[in-house]
N, C-alpha and C positions, 0 to 999 in steps of 0.2 A: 245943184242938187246931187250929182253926181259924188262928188266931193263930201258931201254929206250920209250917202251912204256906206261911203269907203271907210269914212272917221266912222260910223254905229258901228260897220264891221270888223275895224281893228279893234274897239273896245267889247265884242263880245268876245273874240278871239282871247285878247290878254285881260281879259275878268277873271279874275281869281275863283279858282272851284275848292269845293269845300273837300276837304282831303276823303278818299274812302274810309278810312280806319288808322285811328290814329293807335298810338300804342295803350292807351289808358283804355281803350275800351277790350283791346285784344287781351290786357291781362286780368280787364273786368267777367271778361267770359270764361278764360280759365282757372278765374276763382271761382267763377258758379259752379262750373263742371266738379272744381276741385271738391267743392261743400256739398256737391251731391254724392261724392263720392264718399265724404268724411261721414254724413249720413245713415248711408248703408251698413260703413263700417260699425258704429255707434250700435245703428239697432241688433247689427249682428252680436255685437260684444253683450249687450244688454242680455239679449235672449241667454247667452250661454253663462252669463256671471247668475240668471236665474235656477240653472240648472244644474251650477259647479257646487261642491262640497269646499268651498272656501270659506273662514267663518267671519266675513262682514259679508254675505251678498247685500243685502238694503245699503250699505255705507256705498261702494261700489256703484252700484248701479246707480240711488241718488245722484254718485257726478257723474256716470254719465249723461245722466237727463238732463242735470243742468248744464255740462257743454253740448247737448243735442237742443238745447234751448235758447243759446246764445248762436248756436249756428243757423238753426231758422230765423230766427231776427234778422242776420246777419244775410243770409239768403232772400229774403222780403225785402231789404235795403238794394239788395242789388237788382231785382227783381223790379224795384220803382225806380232805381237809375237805366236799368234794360227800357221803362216803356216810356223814360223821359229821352234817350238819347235814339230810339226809333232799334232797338235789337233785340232779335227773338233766334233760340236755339232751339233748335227744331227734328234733330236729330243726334243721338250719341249711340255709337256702335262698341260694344268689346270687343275685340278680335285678339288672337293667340298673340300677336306680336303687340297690341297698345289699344291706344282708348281716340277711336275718330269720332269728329264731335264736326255738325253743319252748323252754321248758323247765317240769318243774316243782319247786316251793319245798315242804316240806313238806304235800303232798295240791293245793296250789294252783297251778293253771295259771296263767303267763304268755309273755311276746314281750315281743324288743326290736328293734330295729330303727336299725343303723349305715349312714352314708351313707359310699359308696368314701374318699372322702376324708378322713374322718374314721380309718375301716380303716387305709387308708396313713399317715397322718400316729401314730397310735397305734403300728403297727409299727413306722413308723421310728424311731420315741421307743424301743421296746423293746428292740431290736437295737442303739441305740445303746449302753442301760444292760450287757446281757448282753457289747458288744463292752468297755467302758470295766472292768468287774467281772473 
């Protein structure tokens, strides 16, 4: 019996554990963060193409609605991949230097942490694809 406990206890020991976070979920997060940020920017631009002296504001803002339309979709998708894969972000902080963001992975706490520039140059990369789509 002895011997039988020792064999259960080598195989909980070498039982393969399910990885904390894999990379597809890490950059699943920092596309959420990224589309709420692309968001903002969106409603920002909207607001001000209503109040600029340019002469199509309606053609303008039109696209921005519809890529602020294809981003919430796109943010609902990940949103139902977050409550299939067990992740909730729970916290995203501004600060002077970048954008810290908590969240947790399956039971496991993490943070990541983007520098402005970084934010901006990713947006603009997004907004490119959502404009070109």
């Amino acid at each position: 019996m002895a011997a039988n406990e020792e064999e259960t206890r080598g195989k909980v020991k070498t039982a393969a554990r399910p990885p904390i976070q894999t990379e597809e979920e890490l950059e699943l997060v920092k596309r959420f963060v990224l589309l709420g940020i692309v968001m903002r920017i969106l409603d920002h631009d909207i607001r001000v193409i209503g109040t600029s002296a340019i002469k199509l504001p309606r053609f303008y803002e039109s696209m921005m609605r519809g890529m602020q339309d294809r981003v919430l979709l796109d943010l609902a998708a990940i949103k139902r991949q977050f409550r299939e894969t067990g992740i909730k972000v729970y916290e995203e902080r501004r600060q002077a230097d970048g954008l810290h963001a908590e969240y947790v992975c399956r039971g496991y706490h993490h943070r990541f942490f983007m520098l402005w520039g970084f934010v901006k140059a990713e947006s603009e990369r997004l907004l490119k694809q959502y404009l070109s789509s």
